[in-house]
C-alpha positions as CSV (number, residue, x, y, z in Angstrom):
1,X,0.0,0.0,0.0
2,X,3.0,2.2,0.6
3,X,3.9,1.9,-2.9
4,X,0.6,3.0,-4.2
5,X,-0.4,5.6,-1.7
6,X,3.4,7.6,-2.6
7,X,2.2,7.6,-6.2
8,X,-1.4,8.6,-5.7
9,X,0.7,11.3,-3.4
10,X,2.0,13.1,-6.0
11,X,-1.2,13.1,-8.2
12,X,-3.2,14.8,-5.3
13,X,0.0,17.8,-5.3
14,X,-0.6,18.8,-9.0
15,X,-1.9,22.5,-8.5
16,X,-2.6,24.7,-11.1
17,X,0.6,26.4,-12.3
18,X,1.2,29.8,-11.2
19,X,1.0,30.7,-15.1
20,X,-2.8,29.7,-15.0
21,X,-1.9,27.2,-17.3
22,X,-4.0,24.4,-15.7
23,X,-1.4,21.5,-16.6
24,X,-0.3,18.7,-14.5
25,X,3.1,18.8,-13.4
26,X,4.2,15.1,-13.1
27,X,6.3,14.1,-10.5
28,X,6.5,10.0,-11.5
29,X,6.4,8.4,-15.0
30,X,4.1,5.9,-13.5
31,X,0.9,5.1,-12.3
32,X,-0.6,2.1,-10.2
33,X,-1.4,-1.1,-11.9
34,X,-4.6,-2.3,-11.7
35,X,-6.9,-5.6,-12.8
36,X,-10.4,-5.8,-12.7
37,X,-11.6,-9.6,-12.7
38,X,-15.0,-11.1,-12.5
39,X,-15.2,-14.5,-10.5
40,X,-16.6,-17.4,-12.2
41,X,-19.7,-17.9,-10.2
42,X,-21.1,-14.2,-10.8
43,X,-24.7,-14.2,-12.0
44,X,-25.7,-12.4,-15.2
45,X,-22.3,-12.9,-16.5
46,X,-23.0,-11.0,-19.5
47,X,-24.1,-7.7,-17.5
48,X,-21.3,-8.3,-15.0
49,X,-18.2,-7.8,-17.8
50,X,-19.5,-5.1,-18.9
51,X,-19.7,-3.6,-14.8
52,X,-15.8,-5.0,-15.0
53,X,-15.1,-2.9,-18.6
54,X,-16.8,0.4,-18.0
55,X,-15.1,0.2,-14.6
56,X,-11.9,0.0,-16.6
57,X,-13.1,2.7,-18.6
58,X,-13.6,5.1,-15.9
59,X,-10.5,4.4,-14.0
60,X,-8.5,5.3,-17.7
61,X,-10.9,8.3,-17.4
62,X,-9.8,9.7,-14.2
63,X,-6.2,9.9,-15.4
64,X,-5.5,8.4,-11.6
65,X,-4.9,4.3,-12.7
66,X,-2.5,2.2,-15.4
67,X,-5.7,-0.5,-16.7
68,X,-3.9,-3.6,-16.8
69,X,-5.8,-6.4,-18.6
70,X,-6.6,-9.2,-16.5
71,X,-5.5,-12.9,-17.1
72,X,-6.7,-14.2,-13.5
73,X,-10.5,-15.5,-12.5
74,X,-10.3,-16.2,-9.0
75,X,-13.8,-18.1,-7.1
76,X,-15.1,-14.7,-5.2
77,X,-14.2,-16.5,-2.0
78,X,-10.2,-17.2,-2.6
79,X,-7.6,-14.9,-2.7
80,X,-5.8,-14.1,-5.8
81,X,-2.2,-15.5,-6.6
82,X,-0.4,-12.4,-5.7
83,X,3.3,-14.0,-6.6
84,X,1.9,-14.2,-10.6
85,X,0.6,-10.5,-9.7
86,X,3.3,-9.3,-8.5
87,X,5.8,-10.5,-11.1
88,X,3.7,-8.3,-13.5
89,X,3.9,-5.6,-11.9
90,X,0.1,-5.7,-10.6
91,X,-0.2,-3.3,-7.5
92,X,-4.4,-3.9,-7.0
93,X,-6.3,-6.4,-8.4
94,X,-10.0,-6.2,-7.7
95,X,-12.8,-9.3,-8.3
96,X,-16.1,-8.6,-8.7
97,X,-19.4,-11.2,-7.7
98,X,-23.0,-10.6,-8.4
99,X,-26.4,-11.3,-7.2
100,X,-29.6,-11.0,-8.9
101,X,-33.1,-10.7,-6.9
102,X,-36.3,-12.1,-7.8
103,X,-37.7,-8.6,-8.4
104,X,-34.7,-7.5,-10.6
105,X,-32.9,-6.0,-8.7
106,X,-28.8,-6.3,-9.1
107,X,-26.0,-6.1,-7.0
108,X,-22.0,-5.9,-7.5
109,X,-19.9,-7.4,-4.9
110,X,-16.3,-6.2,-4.7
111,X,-13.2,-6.8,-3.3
112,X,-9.7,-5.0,-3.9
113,X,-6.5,-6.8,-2.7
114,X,-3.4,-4.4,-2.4
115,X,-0.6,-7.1,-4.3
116,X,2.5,-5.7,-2.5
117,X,1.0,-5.8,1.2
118,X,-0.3,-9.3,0.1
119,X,-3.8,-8.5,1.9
120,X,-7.5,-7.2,1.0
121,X,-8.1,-3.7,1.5
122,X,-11.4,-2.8,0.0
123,X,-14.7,-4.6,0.7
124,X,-18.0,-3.4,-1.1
125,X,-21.3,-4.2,-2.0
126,X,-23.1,-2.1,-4.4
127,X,-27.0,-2.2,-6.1
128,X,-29.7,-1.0,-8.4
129,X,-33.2,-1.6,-8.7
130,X,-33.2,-1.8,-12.4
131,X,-30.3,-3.5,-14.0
132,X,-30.4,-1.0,-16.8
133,X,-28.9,1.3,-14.3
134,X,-25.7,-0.9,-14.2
135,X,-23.4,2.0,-15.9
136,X,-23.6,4.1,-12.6
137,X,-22.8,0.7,-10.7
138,X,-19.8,0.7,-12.3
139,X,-18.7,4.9,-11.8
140,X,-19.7,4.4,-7.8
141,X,-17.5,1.5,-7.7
142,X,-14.5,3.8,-9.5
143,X,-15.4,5.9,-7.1
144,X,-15.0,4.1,-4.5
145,X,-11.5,3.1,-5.2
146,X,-10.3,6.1,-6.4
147,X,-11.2,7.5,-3.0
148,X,-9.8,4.2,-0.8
149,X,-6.3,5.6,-2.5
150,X,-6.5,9.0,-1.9
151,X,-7.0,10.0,-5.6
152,X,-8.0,13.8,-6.7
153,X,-11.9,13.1,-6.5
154,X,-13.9,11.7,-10.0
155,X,-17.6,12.1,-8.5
156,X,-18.5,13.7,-11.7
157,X,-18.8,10.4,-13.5
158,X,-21.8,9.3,-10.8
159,X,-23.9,12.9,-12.0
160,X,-26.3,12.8,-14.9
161,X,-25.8,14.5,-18.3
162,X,-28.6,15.8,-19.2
163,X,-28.8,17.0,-23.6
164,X,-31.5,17.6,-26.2
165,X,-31.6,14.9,-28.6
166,X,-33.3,16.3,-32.5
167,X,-35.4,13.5,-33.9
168,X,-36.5,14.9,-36.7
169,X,-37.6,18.4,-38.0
170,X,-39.0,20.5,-35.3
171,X,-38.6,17.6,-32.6
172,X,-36.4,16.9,-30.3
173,X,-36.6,15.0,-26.7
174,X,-34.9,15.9,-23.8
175,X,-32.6,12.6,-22.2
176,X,-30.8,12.3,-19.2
177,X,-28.0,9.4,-19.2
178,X,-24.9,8.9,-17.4
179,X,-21.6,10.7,-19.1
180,X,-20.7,7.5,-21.3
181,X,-24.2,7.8,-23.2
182,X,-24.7,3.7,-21.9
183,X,-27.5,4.5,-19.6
184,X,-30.5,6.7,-21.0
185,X,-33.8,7.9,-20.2
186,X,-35.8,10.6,-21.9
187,X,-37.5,12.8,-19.9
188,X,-39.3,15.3,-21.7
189,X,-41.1,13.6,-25.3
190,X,-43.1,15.6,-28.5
191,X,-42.1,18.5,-29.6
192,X,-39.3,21.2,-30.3
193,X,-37.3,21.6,-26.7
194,X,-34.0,22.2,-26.4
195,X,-31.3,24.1,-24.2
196,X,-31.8,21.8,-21.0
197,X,-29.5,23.4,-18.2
198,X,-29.4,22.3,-14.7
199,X,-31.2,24.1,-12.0
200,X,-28.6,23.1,-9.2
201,X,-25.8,20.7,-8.2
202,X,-29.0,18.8,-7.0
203,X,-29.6,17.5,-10.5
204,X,-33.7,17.2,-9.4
205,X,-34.6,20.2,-11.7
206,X,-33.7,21.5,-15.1
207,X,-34.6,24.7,-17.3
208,X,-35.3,24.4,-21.0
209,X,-36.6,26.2,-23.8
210,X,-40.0,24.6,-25.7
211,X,-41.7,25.5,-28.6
212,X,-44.7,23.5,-28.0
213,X,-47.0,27.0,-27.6
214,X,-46.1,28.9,-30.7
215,X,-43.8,31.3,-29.0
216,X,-40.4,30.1,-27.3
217,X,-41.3,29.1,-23.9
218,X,-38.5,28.4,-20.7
219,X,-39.7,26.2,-18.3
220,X,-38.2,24.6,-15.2
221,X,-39.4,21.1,-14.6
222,X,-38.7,18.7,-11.9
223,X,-37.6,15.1,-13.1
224,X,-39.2,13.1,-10.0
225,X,-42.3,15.0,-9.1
226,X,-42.9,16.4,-13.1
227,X,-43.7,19.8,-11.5
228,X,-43.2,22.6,-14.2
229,X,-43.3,26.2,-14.1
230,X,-43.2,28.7,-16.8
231,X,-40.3,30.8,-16.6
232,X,-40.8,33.8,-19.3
233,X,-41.7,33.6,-23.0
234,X,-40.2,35.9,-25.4
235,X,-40.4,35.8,-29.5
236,X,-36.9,34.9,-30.9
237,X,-33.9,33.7,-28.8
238,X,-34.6,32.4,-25.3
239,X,-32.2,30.2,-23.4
240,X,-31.0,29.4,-19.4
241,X,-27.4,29.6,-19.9
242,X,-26.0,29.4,-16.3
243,X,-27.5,29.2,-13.1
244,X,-25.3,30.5,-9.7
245,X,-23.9,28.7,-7.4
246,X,-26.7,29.0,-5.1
247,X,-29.0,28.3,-7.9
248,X,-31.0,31.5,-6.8
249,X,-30.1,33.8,-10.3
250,X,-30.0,32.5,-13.6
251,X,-28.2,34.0,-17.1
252,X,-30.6,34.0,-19.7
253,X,-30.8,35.2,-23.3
254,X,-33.9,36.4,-24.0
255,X,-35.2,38.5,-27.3
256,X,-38.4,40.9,-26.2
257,X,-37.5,43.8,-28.4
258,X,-35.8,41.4,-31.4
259,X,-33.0,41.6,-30.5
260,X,-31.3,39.1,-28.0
261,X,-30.0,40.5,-24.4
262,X,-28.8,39.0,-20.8
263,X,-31.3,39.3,-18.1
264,X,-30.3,38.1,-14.7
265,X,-33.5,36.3,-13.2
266,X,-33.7,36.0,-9.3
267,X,-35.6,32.6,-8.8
268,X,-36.6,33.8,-5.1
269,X,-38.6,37.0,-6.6
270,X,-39.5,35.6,-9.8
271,X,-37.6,39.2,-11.2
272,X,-35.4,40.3,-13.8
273,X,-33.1,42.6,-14.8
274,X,-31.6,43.4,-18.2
275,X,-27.7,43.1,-18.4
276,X,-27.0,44.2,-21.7
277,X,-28.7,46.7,-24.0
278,X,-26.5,46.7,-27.2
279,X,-28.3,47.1,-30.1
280,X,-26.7,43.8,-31.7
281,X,-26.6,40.1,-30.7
282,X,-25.7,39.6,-27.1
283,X,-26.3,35.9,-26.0
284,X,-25.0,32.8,-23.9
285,X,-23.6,34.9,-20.7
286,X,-21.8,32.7,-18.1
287,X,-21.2,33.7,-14.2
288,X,-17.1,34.8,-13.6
289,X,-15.1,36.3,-11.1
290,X,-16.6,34.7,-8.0
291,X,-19.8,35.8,-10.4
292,X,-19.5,39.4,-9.8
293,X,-18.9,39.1,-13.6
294,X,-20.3,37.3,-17.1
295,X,-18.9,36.2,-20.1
296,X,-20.9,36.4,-23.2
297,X,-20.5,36.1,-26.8
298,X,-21.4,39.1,-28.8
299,X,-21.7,40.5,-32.3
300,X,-20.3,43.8,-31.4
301,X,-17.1,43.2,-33.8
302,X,-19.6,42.3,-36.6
303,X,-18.6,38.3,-35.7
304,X,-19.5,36.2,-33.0
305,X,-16.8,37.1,-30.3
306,X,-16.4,36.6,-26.3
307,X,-17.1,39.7,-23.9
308,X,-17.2,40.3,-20.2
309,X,-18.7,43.0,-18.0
310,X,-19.3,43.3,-14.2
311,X,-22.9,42.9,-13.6
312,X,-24.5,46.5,-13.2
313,X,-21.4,48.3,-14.7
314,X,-21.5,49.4,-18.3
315,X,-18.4,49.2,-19.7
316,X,-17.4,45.8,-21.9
317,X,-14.3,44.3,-21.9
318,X,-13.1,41.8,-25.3
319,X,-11.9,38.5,-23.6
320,X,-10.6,37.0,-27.1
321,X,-8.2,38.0,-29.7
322,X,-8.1,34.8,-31.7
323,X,-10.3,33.5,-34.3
324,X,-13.1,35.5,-35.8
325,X,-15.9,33.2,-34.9
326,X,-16.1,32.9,-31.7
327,X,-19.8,31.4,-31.0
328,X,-20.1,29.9,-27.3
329,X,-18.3,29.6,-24.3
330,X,-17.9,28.1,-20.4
331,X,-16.1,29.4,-17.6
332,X,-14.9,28.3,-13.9
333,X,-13.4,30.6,-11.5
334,X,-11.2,32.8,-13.5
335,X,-10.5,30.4,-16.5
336,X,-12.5,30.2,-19.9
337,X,-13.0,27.5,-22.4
338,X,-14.6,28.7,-25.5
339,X,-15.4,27.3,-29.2
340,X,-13.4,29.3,-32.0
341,X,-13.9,28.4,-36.2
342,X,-10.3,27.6,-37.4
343,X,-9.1,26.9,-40.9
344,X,-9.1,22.9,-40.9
345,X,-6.4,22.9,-43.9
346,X,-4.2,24.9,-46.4
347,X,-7.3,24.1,-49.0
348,X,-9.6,26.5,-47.0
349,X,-11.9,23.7,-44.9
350,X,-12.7,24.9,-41.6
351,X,-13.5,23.0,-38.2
352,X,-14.4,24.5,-34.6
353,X,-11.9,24.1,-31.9
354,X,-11.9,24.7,-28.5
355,X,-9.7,26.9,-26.4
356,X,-8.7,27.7,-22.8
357,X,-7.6,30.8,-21.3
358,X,-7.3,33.0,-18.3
359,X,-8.9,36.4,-17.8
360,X,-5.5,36.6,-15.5
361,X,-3.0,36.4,-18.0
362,X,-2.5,35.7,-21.9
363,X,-2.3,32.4,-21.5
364,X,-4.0,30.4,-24.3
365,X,-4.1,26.2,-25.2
366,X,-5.8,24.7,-28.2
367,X,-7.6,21.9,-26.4
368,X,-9.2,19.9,-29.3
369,X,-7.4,19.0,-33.1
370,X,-10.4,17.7,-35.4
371,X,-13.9,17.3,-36.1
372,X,-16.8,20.0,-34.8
373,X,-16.1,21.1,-31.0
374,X,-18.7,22.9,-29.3
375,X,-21.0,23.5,-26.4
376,X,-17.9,22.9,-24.0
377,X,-19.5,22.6,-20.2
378,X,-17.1,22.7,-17.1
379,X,-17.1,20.3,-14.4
380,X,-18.1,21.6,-11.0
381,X,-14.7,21.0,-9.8
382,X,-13.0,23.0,-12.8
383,X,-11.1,19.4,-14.0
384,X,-12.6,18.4,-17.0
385,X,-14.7,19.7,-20.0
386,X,-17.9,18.1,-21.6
387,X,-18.8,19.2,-25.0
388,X,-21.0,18.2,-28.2
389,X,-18.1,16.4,-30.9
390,X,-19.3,15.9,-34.7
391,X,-17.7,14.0,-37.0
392,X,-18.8,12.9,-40.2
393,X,-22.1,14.2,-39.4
394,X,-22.1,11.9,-36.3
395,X,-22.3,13.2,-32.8
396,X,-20.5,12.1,-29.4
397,X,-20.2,13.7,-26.3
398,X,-16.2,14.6,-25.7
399,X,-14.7,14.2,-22.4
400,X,-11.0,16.3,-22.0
401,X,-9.8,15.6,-18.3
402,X,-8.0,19.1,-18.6
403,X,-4.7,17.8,-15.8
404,X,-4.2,15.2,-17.8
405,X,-3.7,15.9,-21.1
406,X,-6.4,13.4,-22.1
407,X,-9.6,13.3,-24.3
408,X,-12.4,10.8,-25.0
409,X,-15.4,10.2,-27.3
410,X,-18.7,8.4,-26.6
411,X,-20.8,8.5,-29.4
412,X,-24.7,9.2,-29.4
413,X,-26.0,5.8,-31.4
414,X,-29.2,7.5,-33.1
415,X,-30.0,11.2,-34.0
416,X,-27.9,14.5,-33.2
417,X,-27.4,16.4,-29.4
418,X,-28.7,19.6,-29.9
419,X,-27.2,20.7,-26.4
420,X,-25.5,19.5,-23.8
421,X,-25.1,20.0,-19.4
422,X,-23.7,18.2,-16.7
């Protein structure tokens, strides 16, 4: 356990560098080794190796692991051989066992053996009442050992994305799933709705815009109870961009005289107050600056570009010098990701990228290399990115775990995502 706990030591010292450039400074070319079997005697088999590979998958995902593939089954109840573990280089190997109930309902045994202390150090049941809820089985139980070592935290990947889905024209269904797409449900059917944002960390609400009435129409509807409340209308461009850390104000681009503006609405007085008044296109305004600030993209240089201004003060500030298409854009703390339309190749093709940067220093990082980047989100804890990824007219959700230097794809198997939130 020494051995594993003085690597996972120096991934929990990486720290922003002082240049705000966000990059892990590694300390150790390696990372701990680690199998993930499934005994022989597990029931549902089938649903039980694929617990054991998305577990894989989200221990790659953290960054935090080296995913060794496995070559031992060990009976739930015997110990692994840790001699032929340890002369591969194995530092935890972890066997899983399952149950099934008579009313369906499915549980994950677990237990993690540390190889060079030669003992069992992790112990762990875990269950669903619906089997087709295995995928968040399998991000608890990464959880779960990610914490047992100490690791920078990964409870993202147990939180529900949440993305409009188009169907066809003028329809499109609003789905929550887990972030690897495996496990989804939809949760608003019929109709044109789109833009789903969170209401709070809770994840028991969201807003989104419908068209269902004729005239764009945000709503905030709870997923358990199905209680919905009509936000606002307004003709033309209405979206919930960002909701405050309290969840009590929310950034939203709304269009009541044509053209679109910020309002900041207070949820607790059911008020709001106009942010912008340029006589142009001002839309998708983000909280910055311990929120004292927003960041919005604006026509105001006759292309899309990013902006910030305090809220209540007048004066605008241009965030961006690159690009000159500049159409959306996330923030956390004092950092920005946003989507800028680059020249693809020398023959004049063109792709949208995304970008990081500071509004502390003029430090810039191309994040992404091909296909169509957009709708970037940031994690709550400011470590990774989410965004919508098209290529060849196919669309996946992106994961980039920013401290890592790594990327993923999970593509969406039918239709297009519209938008996305997590």
């Amino acid at each position: 356990m020494k051995k594993i706990l003085s690597l996972l030591f120096l991934i929990t010292t990486f720290v922003f560098a002082a240049d705000a450039e966000l990059d892990i400074i590694k300390k150790s070319g390696s990372l701990p080794k680690i199998e993930v079997s499934v005994s022989p005697k597990a029931m549902n088999a089938v649903l039980t190796n694929k617990v054991a590979k998305m577990i894989e998958k989200d221990l790659m995902v953290s960054g935090h692991f080296d995913v060794v593939a496995s070559s031992q089954v060990v009976d739930y109840n015997s110990n692994p051989d840790m001699l032929v573990l340890s002369n591969k280089g194995t530092d935890l190997f972890v066997n899983l066992d399952a149950n099934v109930s008579s009313f369906g309902g499915y549980t994950v045994m677990l237990k993690m053996y540390d190889v060079n202390a030669k003992k069992m150090v992790l112990n762990r049941s875990f269950s669903t009442s619906k089997e087709d809820r295995f995928p968040f089985i399998a991000h608890r139980i990464a959880i779960t050992i990610n914490k047992h070592l100490n690791a920078p935290l990964i409870d993202w990947m147990d939180k529900f994305v949440i993305f409009s889905q188009y169907k066809s024209a003028r329809k499109a269904d609003i789905i929550i799933a887990d972030y690897t797409l495996t496990f989804q449900m939809p949760v608003i059917r019929g109709g044109l709705n789109i833009f789903p944002k969170w209401a709070s960390d809770k994840q028991d609400s969201f807003y989104y815009t419908t068209y269902d009435s004729g005239i764009p129409t945000l709503v905030k509807t709870n997923i358990y109870t199905r209680q919905r409340e009509v936000i606002m209308q307004s003709e033309g461009m209405l979206v919930a961009s960002d909701v405050s850390s309290d969840s009590k104000k929310v950034l939203i681009t709304a269009s009541p005289n044509h053209q679109p503006d910020i309002y900041l609405y207070d949820t607790v007085t059911k008020t709001k107050k106009r942010l912008t008044t340029y006589k142009g296109i001002d839309v998708g305004a983000h909280f910055i600056d311990n929120e004292k600030r927003i960041v919005f993209v604006s026509d105001r240089l006759k292309y899309p570009n990013i902006f910030a201004k305090d809220i209540g003060g007048r004066g605008v500030e241009r965030l961006v010098y690159h690009g000159n298409n500049n159409s959306s854009a996330t923030t956390y703390k004092d950092y920005v990701v946003y989507t800028s339309r680059d020249r693809n190749n020398e023959f004049g093709s063109y792709t949208f990228n995304l970008y990081l940067m500071s509004t502390k220093s003029d430090f810039l990082k191309r994040l992404t290399s091909n296909g169509s980047n957009q709708f970037p989100k940031f994690s709550k804890d400011g470590e990774s990115i989410i965004f919508l990824k098209t290529v060849n007219n196919r669309s996946s959700i992106g994961i980039i775990r920013l401290n890592y230097s790594k990327s993923f794809t999970f593509p969406l198997k039918n239709g297009k995502i519209q938008s996305i939130d997590w």
